[in-house]
PDB file of N, CA, C and O in Angstrom:
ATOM      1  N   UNK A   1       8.166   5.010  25.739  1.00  0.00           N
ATOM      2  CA  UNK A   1       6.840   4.511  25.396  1.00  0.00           C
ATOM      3  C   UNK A   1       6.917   3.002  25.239  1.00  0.00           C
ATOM      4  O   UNK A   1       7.832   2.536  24.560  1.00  0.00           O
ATOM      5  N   UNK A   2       6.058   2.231  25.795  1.00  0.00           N
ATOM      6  CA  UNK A   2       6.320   1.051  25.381  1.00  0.00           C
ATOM      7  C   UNK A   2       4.999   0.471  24.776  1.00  0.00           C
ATOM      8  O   UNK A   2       3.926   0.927  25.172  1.00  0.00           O
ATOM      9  N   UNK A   3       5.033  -0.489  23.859  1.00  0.00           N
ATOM     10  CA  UNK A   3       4.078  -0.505  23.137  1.00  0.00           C
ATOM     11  C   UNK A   3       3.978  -2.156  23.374  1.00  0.00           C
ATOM     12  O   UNK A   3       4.813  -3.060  23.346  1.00  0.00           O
ATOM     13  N   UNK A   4       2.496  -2.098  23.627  1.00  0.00           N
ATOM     14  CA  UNK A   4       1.781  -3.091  23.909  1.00  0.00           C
ATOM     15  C   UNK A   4       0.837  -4.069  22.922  1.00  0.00           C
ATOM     16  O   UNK A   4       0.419  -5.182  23.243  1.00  0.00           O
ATOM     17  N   UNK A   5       0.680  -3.609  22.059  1.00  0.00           N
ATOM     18  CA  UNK A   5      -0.516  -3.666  21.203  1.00  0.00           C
ATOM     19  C   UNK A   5      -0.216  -3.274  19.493  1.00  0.00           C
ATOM     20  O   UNK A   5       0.725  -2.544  19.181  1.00  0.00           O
ATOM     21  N   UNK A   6      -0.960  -3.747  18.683  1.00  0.00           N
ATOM     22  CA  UNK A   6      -0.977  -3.406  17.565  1.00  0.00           C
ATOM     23  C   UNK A   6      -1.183  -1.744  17.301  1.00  0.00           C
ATOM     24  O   UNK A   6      -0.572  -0.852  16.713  1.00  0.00           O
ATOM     25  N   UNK A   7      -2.410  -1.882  18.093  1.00  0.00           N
ATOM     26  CA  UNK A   7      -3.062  -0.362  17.861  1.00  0.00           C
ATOM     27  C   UNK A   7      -2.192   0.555  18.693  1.00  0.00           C
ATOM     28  O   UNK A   7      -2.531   1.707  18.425  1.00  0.00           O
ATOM     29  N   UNK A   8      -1.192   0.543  19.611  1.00  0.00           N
ATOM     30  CA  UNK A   8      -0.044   1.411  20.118  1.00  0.00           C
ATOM     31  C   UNK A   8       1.073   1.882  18.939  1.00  0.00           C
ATOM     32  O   UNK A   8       1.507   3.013  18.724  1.00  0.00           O
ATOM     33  N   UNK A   9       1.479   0.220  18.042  1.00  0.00           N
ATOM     34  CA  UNK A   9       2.102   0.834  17.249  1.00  0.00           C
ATOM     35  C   UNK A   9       1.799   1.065  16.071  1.00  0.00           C
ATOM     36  O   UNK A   9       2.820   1.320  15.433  1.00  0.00           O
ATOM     37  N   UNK A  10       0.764   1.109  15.372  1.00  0.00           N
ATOM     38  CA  UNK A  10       0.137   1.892  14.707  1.00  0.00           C
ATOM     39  C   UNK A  10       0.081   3.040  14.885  1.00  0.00           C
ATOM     40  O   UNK A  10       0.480   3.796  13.999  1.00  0.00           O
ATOM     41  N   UNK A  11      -0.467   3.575  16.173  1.00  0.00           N
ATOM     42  CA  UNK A  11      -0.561   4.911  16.618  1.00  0.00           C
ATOM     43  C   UNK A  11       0.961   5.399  16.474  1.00  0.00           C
ATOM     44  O   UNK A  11       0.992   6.459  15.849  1.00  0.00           O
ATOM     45  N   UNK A  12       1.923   5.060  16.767  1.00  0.00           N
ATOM     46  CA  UNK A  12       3.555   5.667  17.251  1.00  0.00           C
ATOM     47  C   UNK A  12       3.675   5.594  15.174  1.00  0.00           C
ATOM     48  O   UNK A  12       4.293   6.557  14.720  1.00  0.00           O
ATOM     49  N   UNK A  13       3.323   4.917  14.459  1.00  0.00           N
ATOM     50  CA  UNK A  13       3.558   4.778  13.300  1.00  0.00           C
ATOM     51  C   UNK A  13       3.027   6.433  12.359  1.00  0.00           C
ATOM     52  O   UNK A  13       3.586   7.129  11.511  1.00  0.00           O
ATOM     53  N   UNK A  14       1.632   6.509  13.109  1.00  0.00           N
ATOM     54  CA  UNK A  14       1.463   7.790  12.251  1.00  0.00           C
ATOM     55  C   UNK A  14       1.636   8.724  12.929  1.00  0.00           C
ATOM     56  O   UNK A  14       1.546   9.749  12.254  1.00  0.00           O
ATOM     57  N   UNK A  15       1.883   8.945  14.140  1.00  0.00           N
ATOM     58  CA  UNK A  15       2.595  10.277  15.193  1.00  0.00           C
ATOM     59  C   UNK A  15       3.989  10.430  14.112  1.00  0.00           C
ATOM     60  O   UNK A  15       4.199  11.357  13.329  1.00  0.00           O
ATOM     61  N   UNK A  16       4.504   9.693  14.257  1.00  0.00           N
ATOM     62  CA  UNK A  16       6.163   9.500  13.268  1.00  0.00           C
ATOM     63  C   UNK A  16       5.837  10.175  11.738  1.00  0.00           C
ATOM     64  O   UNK A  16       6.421  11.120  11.209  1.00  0.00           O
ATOM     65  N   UNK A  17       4.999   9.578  11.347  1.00  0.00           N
ATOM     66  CA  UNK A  17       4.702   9.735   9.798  1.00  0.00           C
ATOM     67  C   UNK A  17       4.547  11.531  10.022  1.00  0.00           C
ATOM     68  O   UNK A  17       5.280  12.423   9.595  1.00  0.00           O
ATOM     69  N   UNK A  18       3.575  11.594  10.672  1.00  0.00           N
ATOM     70  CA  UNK A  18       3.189  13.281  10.814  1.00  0.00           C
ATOM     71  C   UNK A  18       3.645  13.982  11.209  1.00  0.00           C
ATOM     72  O   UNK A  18       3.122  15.091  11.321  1.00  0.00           O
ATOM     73  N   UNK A  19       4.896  13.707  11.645  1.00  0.00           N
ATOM     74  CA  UNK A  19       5.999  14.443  12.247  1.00  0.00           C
ATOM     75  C   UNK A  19       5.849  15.090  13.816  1.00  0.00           C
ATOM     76  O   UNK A  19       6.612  15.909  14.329  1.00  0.00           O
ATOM     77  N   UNK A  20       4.850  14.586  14.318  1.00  0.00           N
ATOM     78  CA  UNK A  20       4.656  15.144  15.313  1.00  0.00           C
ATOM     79  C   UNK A  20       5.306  14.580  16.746  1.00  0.00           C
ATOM     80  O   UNK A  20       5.137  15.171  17.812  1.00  0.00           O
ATOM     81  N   UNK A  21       5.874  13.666  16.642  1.00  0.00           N
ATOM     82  CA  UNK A  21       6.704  13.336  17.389  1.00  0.00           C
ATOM     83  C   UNK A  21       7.470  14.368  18.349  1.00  0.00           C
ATOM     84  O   UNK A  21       8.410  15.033  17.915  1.00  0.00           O
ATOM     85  N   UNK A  22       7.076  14.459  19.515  1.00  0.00           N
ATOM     86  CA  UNK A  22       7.684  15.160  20.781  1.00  0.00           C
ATOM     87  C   UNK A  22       8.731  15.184  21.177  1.00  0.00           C
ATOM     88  O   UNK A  22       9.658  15.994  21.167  1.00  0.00           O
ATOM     89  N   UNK A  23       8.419  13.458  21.850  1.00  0.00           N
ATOM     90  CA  UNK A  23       9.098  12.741  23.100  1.00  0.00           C
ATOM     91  C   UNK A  23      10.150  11.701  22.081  1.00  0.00           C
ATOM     92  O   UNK A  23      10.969  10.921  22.568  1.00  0.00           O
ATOM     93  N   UNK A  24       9.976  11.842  20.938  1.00  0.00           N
ATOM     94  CA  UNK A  24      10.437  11.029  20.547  1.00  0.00           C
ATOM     95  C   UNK A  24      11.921  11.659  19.622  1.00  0.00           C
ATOM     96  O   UNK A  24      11.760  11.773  18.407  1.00  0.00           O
ATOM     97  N   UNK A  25      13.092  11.987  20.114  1.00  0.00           N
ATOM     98  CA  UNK A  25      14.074  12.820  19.256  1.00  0.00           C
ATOM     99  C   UNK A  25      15.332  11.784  18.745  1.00  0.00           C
ATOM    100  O   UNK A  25      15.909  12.299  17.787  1.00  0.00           O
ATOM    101  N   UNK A  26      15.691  10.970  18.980  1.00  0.00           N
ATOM    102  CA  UNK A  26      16.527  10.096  18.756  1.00  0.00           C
ATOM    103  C   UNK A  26      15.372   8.305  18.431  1.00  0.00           C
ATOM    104  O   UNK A  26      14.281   7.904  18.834  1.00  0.00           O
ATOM    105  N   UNK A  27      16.342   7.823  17.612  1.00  0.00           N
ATOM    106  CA  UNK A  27      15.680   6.013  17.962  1.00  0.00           C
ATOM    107  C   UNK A  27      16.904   5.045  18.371  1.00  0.00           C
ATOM    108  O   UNK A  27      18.105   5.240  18.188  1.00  0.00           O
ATOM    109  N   UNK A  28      16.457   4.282  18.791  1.00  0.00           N
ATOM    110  CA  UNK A  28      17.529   3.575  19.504  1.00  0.00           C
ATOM    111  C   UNK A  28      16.895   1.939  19.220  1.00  0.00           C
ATOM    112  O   UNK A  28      15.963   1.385  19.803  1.00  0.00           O
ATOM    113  N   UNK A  29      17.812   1.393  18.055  1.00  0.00           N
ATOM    114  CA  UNK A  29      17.679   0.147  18.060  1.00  0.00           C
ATOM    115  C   UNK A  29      18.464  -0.938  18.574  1.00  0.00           C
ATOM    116  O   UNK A  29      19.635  -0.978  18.195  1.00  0.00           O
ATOM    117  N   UNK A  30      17.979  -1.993  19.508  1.00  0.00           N
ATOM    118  CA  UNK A  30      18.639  -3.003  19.900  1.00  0.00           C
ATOM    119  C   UNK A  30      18.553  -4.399  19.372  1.00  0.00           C
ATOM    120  O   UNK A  30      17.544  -4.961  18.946  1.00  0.00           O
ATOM    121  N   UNK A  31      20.066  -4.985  19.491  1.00  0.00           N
ATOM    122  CA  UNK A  31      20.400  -6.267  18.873  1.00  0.00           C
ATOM    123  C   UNK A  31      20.494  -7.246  19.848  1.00  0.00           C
ATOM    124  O   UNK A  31      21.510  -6.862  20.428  1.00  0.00           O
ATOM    125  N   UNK A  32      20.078  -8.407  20.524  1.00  0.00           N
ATOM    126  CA  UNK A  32      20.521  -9.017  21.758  1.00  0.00           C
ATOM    127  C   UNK A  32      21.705  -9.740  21.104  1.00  0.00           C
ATOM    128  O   UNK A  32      21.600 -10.536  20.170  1.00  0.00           O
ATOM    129  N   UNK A  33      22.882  -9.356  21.723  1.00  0.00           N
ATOM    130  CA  UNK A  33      24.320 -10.141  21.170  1.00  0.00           C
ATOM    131  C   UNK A  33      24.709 -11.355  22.225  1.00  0.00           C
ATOM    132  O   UNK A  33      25.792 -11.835  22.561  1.00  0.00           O
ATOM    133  N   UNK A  34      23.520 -11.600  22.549  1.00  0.00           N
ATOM    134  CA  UNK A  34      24.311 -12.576  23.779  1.00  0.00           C
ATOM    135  C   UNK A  34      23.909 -13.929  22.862  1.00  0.00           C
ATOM    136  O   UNK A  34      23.334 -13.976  21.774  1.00  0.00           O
ATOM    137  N   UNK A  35      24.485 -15.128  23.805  1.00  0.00           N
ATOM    138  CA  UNK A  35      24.926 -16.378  22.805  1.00  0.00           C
ATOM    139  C   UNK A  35      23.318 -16.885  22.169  1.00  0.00           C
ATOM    140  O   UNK A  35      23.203 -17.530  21.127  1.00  0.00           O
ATOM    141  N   UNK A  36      22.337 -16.512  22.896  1.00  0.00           N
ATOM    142  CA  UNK A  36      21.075 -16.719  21.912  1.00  0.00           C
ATOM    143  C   UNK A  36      20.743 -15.855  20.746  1.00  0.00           C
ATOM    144  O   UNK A  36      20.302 -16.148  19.635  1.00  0.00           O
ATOM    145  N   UNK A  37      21.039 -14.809  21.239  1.00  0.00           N
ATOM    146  CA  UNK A  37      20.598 -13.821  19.962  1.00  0.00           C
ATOM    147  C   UNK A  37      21.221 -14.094  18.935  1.00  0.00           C
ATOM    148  O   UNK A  37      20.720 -13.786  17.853  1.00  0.00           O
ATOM    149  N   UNK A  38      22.642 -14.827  18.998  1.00  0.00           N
ATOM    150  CA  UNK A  38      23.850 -14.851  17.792  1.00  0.00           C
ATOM    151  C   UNK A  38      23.433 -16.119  17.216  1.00  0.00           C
ATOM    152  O   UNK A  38      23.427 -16.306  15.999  1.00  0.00           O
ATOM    153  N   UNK A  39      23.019 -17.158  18.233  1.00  0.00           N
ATOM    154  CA  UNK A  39      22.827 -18.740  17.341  1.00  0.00           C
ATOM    155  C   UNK A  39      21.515 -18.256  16.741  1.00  0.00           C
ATOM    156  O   UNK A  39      21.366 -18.803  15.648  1.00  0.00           O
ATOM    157  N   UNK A  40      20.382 -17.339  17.072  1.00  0.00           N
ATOM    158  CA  UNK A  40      19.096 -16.780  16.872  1.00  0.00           C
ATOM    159  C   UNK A  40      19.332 -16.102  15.124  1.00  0.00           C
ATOM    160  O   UNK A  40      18.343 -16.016  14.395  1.00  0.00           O
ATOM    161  N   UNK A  41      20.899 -15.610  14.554  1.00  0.00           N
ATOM    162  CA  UNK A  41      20.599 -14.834  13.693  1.00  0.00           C
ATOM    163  C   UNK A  41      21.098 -13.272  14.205  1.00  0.00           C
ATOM    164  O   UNK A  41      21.029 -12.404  13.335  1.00  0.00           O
ATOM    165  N   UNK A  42      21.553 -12.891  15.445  1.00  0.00           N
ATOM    166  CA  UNK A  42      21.695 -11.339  15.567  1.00  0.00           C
ATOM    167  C   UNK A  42      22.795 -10.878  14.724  1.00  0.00           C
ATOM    168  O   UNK A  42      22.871  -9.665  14.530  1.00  0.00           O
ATOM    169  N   UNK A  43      23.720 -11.709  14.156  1.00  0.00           N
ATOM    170  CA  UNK A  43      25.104 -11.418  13.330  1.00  0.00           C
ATOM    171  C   UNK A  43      24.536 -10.487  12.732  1.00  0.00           C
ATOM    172  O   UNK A  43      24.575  -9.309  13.087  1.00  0.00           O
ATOM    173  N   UNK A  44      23.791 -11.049  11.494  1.00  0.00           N
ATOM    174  CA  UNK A  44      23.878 -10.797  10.404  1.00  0.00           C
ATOM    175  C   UNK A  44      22.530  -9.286  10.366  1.00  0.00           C
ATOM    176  O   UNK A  44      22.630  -8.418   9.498  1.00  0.00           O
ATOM    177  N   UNK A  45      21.661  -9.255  11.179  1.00  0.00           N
ATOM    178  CA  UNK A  45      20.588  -8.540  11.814  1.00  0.00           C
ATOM    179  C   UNK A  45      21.454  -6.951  12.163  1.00  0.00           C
ATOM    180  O   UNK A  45      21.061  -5.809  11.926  1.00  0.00           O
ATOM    181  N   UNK A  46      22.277  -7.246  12.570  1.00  0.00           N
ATOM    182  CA  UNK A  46      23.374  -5.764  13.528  1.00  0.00           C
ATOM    183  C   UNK A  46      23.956  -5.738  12.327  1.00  0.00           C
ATOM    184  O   UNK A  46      23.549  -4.650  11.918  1.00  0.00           O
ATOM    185  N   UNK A  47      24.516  -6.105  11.613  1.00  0.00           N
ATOM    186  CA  UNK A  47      25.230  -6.026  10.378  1.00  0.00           C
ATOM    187  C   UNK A  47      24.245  -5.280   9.313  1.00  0.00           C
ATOM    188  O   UNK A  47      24.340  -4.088   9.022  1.00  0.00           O
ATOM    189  N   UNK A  48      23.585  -5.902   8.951  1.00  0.00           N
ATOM    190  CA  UNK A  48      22.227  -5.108   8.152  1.00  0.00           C
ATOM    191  C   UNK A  48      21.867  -3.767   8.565  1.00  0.00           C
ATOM    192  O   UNK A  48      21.812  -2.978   7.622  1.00  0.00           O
ATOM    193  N   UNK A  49      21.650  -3.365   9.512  1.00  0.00           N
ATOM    194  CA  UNK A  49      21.263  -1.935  10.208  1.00  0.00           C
ATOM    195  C   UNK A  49      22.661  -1.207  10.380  1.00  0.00           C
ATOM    196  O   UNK A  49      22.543  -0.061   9.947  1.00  0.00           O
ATOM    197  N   UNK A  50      23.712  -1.405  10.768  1.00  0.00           N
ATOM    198  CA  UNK A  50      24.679  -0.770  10.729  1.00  0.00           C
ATOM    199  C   UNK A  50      24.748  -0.345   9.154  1.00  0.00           C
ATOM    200  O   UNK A  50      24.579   0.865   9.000  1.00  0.00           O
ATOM    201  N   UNK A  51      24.961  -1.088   7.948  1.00  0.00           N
ATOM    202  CA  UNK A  51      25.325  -0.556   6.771  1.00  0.00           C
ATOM    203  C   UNK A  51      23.950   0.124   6.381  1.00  0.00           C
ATOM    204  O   UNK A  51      23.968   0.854   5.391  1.00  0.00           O
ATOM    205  N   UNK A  52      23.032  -0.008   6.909  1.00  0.00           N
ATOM    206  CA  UNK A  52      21.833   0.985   5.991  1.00  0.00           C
ATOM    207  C   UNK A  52      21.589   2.208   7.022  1.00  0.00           C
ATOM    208  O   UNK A  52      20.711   3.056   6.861  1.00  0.00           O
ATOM    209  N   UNK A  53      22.596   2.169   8.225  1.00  0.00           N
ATOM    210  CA  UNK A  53      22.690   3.727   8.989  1.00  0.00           C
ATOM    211  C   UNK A  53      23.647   4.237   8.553  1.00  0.00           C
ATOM    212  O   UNK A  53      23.802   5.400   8.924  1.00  0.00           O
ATOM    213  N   UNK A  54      24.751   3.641   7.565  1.00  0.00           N
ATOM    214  CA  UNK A  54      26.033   4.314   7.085  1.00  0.00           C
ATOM    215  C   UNK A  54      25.628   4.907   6.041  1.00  0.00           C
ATOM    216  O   UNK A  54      26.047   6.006   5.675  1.00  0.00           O
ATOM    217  N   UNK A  55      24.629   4.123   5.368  1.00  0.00           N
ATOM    218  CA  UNK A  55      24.236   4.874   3.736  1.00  0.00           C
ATOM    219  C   UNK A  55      23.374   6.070   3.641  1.00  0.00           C
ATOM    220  O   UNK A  55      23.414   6.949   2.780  1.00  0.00           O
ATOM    221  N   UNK A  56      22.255   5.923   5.090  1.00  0.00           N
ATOM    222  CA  UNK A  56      21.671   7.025   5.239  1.00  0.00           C
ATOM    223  C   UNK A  56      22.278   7.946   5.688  1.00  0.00           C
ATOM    224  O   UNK A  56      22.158   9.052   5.161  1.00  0.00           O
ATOM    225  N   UNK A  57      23.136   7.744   6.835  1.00  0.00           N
ATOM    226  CA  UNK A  57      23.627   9.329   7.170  1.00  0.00           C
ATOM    227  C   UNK A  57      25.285   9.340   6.733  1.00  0.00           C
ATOM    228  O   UNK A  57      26.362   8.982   7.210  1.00  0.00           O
ATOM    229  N   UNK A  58      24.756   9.986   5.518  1.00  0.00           N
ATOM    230  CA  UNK A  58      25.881  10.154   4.473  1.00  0.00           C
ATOM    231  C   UNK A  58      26.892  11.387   4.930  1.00  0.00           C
ATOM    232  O   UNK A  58      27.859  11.684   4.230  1.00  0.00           O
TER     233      UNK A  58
END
């Protein structure tokens, strides 16, 4: 799904909330690690989400 618009992700926001999510069985977040993303801040960004996916899936 790619989301275009506010009102797309709004919509994907309460499909999620309501559990009704289909198409949607996994999430997949991306970090751009290339030399912009890193002078940009991605260090510390991939670092943050890695330890709060360790704490959740305990």
């Amino acid at each position: 799904m790619n989301i275009k618009s506010l009102d797309d992700l709004t919509g994907l926001r309460n499909q999620l909330l309501k559990g009704q999510s289909k198409d949607l069985k996994k999430v997949q977040i991306r970090v751009a690690m290339a030399t912009c993303g890193i002078a940009s801040g991605a260090k510390p960004v991939k670092s943050y989400f890695e330890k709060k996916i360790r704490l959740n899936n305990r």
